[in-house]
Each structure stands twice: as structure tokens, then as C-alpha cells.
C-alpha positions in Angstrom: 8.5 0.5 -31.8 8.9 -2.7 -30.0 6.8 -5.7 -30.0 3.7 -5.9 -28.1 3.5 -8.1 -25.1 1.1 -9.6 -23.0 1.8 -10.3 -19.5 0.3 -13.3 -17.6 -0.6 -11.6 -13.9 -1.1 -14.9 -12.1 2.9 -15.2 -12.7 3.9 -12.2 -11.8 2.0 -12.4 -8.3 3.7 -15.7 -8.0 6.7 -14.2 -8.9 6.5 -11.7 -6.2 4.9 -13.9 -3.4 7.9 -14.4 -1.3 10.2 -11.9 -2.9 11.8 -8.6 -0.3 9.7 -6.2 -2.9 6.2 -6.1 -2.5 5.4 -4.7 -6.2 6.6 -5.3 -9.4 6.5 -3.3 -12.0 4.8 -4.4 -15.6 5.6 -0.3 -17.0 5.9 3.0 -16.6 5.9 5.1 -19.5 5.4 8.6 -20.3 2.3 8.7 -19.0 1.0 5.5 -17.8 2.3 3.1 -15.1 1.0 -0.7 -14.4 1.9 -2.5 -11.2 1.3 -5.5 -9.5 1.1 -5.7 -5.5 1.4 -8.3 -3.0 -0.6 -7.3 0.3 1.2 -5.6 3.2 0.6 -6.6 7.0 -0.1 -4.0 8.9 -1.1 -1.0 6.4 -2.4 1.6 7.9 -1.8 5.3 5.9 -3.9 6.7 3.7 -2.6 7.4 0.3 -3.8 10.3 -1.7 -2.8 10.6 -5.5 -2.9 13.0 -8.2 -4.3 10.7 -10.5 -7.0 8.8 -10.9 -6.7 4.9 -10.1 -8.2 1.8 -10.9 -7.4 -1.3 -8.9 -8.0 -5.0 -10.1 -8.0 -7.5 -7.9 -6.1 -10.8 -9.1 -6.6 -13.4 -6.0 -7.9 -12.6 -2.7 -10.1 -9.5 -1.8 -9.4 -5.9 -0.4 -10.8 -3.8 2.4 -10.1 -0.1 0.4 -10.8 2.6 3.0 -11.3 5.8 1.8 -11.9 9.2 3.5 -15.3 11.6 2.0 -14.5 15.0 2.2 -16.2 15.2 5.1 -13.6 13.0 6.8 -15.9 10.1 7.6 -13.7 6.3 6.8 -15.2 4.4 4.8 -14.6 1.1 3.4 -15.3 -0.9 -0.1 -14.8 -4.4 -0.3 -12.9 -5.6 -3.5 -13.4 -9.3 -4.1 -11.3 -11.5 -6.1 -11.7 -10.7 -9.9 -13.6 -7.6 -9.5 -12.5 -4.0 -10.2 -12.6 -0.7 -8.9 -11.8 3.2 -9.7 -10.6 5.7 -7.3 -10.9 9.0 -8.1 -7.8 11.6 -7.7 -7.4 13.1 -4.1 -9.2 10.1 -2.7 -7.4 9.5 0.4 -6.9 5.6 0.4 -5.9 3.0 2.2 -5.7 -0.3 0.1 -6.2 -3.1 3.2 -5.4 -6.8 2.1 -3.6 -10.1 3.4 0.1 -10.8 1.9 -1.0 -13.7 0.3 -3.8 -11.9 -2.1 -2.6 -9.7 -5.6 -3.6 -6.6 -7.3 -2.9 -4.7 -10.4 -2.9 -1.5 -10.3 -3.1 1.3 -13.3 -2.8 4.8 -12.8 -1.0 7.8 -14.8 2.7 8.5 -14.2 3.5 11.5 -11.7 4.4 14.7 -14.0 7.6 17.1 -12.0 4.6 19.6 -10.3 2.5 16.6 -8.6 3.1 15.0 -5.3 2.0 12.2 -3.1 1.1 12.4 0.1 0.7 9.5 2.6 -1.3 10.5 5.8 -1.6 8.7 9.1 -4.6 9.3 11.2 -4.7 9.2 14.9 -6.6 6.1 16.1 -8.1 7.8 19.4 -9.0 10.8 18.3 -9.1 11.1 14.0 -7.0 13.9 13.5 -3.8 14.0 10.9 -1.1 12.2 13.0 1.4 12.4 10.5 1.6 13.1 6.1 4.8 12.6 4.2 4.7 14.2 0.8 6.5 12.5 -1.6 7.6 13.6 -5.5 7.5 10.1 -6.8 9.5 9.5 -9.9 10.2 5.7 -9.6 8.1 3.6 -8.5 10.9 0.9 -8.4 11.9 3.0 -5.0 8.6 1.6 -3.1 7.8 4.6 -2.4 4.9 3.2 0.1 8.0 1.5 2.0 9.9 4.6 2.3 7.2 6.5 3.9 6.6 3.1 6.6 10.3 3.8 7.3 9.8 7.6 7.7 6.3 7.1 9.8 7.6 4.7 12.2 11.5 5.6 12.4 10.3 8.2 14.8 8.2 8.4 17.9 7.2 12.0 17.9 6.0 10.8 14.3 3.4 8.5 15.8 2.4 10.9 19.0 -0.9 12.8 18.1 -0.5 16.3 19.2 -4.1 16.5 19.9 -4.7 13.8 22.2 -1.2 12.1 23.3 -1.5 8.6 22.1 1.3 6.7 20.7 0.7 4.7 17.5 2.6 1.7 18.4 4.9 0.2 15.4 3.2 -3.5 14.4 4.8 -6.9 15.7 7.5 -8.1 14.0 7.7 -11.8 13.0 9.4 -13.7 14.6 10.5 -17.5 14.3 9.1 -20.0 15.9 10.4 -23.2 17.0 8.7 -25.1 13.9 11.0 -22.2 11.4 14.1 -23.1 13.1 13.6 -26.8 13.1 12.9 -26.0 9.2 9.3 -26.4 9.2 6.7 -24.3 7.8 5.1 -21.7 10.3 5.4 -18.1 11.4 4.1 -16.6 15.0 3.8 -13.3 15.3 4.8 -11.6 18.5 1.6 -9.0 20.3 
């Protein structure tokens, strides 16, 4: 056995503020995993797992919107310091800024269970696109990898019920104040 030890989660969300990786991961063992997230611009799936999951929010607050059965979106707000479970099969969508942190426990994926990420049409509700994912690692990002699926390809993001086009989000872009090597970002709309 090794020791036991305690991890300080105000340093790893510093740790991961301005790193490429958005998570970092605190363990996965055989049947438990602990992460830490940093909040993601633009996030707009809905993530269903085949666990249970319980979400704890470190600094800043979260906009979770969930789908009932019924398919009616629904939101609960998270505030800083406060907790919250989601039940398996919830389809989720964990909403908050990049600068706010949460950790995140759920149990490790066995080899027969899957998670699926689902887009939903914006005009008209109905599935856009899901990506089903066996994921094994969650070192991969697998939330990354499905962005890069999702918006790698146009007929992706075209409902097949109505037509519309789910445009891919701004990208950054430097301003002036960046380039002179001041602080600042503008985004471009």
C-alpha cells in the first residue's frame, strides 16, 4: 500500500488555469476516478454517463443543464462551495466560465459501458448529433475529442429535421493590447 495523500484543490485549479488541458487528474483507480476541471467557453453537448456523479464546486458557480426524461432542459445553479449529484443517464451539460473550478467524482467506466455526448438542435430540439465514446482514460479529454468530432464536420452540425447549421464558436483572437504584450483578449462574433 502507499501512503495516503491529501490533495490541496485550490492548487490544482491554479495549476490548471492557463495550462492547454482543461482537467487534471487527482486518480483513477479500479473503480473510482477524481478530477478537477477548469470551465470551457462555449460548451454546449450534453453528456450522459453510466455512473452516477457528484460535482463540487471549488471557485466560481455552474449552470448544469440537464434533460428530464421527458426532454424538457432544465437548469441548476451550482454556487461556489456547494455540491451536487447527478444521477446515471442524466443527460448533462456542465455550463461555467474558464476561470471557475470543479471536482468531479464519479466511478471508473468498466469494458461494457459507454459515454455518449449529444448535441441538440438549437431551432428545433431534436438530437443533432451523439458520439459514443468507450472511455478508458480520462487523460485523453475525452470531452475534447468529441468537440473535435462535433464540429470537424458540417453535416455534423446540420439538423436533419429543420436545416439549421450549428455554427462553430468564435475563436480568440489577439488583440492589439496581446501583441503589444499587454493583458487582454477580444473575441471575434
Amino acid at each position: 500500500m502507499s501512503d495516503l495523500k491529501a490533495v490541496n484543490l485550490e492548487s490544482i485549479a491554479e495549476g490548471i488555469r492557463n495550462a492547454t488541458k482543461p482537467v487534471k487528474i487527482l486518480w483513477q483507480a479500479d473503480d473510482t476516478l477524481a478530477f478537477v476541471a477548469r470551465g470551457r467557453e462555449h460548451r454546449s453537448e450534453f453528456h450522459s454517463d453510466p455512473s452516477d456523479e457528484v460535482m463540487y464546486m471549488i471557485k466560481g458557480d455552474m449552470n448544469l443543464h440537464y434533460r428530464t426524461p421527458q426532454g424538457e432542459e432544465k437548469v441548476a445553479v451550482i454556487r461556489e462551495g456547494e455540491i451536487i449529484y447527478c444521477p446515471a443517464g442524466i443527460p448533462h451539460s456542465p455550463r461555467f466560465a474558464p476561470d471557475a473550478f470543479v471536482l468531479v467524482l464519479e466511478r471508473k467506466r468498466r469494458a461494457d459501458e459507454r459515454d455518449k455526448f449529444t448535441w441538440f438542435c438549437e431551432s428545433c430540439g431534436k438530437v443533432l448529433y451523439e458520439s459514443i465514446k468507450h472511455v478508458t482514460d480520462y487523460n485523453a479529454d475525452p470531452v475534447s475529442r468529441a468537440y473535435e468530432e462535433f464540429y470537424g464536420s458540417v453535416n455534423g452540425r446540420t439538423c436533419a429535421s429543420c436545416g439549421h447549421v450549428t455554427p462553430r464558436p468564435a475563436e480568440k483572437q489577439e488583440s492589439a493590447a496581446d501583441k503589444s504584450g499587454k493583458k487582454g483578449i477580444t473575441s471575434r462574433r
